[in-house]
Every structure is written in C-alpha cells, then in structure tokens.
C-alpha positions, 0 to 999 in steps of 0.5 A, spaced: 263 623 054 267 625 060 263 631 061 257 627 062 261 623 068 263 629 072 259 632 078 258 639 077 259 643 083 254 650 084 255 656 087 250 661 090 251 669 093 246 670 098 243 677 101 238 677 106 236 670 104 235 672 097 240 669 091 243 675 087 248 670 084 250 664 082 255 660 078 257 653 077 263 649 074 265 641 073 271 637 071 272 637 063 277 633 059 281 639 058 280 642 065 275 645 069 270 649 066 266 656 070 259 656 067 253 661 068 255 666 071 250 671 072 249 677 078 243 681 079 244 687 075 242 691 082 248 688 085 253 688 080 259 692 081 260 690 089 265 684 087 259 679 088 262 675 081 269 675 082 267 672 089 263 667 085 270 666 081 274 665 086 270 659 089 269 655 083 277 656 082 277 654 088 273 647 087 277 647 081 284 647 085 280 641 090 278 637 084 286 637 082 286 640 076 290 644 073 287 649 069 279 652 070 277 655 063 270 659 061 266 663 055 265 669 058 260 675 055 264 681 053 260 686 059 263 681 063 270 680 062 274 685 067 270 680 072 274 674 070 280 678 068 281 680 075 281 674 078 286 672 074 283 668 067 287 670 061 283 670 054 285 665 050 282 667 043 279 673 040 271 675 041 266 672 037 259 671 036 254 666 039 247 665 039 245 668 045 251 674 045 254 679 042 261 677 044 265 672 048 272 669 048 274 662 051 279 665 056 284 660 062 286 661 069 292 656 071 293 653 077 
C-alpha cells in the first residue's frame, strides 16, 4: 500500500512549553493528507489551527506534491476554509463525528 511507505511528518503548537496543538500529514496515492487536527478547546479561535494548516501544506508543497486533502469535522471547517481547502463532497456521518466532508487545498 503506498500509504504504508511514506513518512508521515507531525506538527505541534507550543505555549509555555505546553502542546496546545497538533497535527500531522503523509504522501498518499491521491495526495498529501492533513490528518488529526486537533487544538485545545482554550486556545482556540487564536488561529493556532490554520497555523498548523499552513505547516502540513507547506510539508506537502516539499514533498512535491500537487494537492493536500483532509476529512474535516463540520465545527472545524472555517479553519480549513480560510486557509484554503475547498470541499469536495457533502457532509456526512462517520463513527467518531456527527459531520465531516472530504475537502482539497491545490497547490
């Protein structure tokens, strides 16, 4: 599976030597794919997430690829949306959420 053989790159937010925020990506066979981002519910709404958005594209961007994807939460969406992504389907329920959508960031 070409999943399996890529390296998957991880992004943390740090505030006084604390994690308030992470993420990760890695290369698939369709693009490079935003996975878990997740922000401290007290820190949230300081831009912390496009931040780490803007760093897994950027990894995306040096890894030569051409297009970075995600499954957003539907609480989390404006956060992708500004930094670019578009959705790329309607919002749908999966196990752990009540709304996401598969949304794309060309680059």
């Amino acid at each position: 599976m070409y999943n399996s053989s890529t390296l998957s790159s991880f992004f943390g937010y740090n505030i006084n030597d604390i994690i308030v925020g992470v993420n990760s990506g890695h290369g698939t066979d369709n693009g490079y794919r935003s996975r878990g981002l997740w922000v401290n519910p007290e820190y949230r709404g300081l831009g912390i997430g496009q931040q780490l958005l803007l760093a897994t594209i950027k990894q995306a961007v040096n890894e030569n690829y051409n297009m970075i994807w995600s499954l957003p939460r539907y609480t989390s969406w404006n956060t992708y949306k500004n930094v670019g992504f578009e959705l790329a389907s309607d919002w749908f329920k999966t196990e752990t959420s009540d709304q996401n959508a598969f949304c794309i960031h060309r680059l």
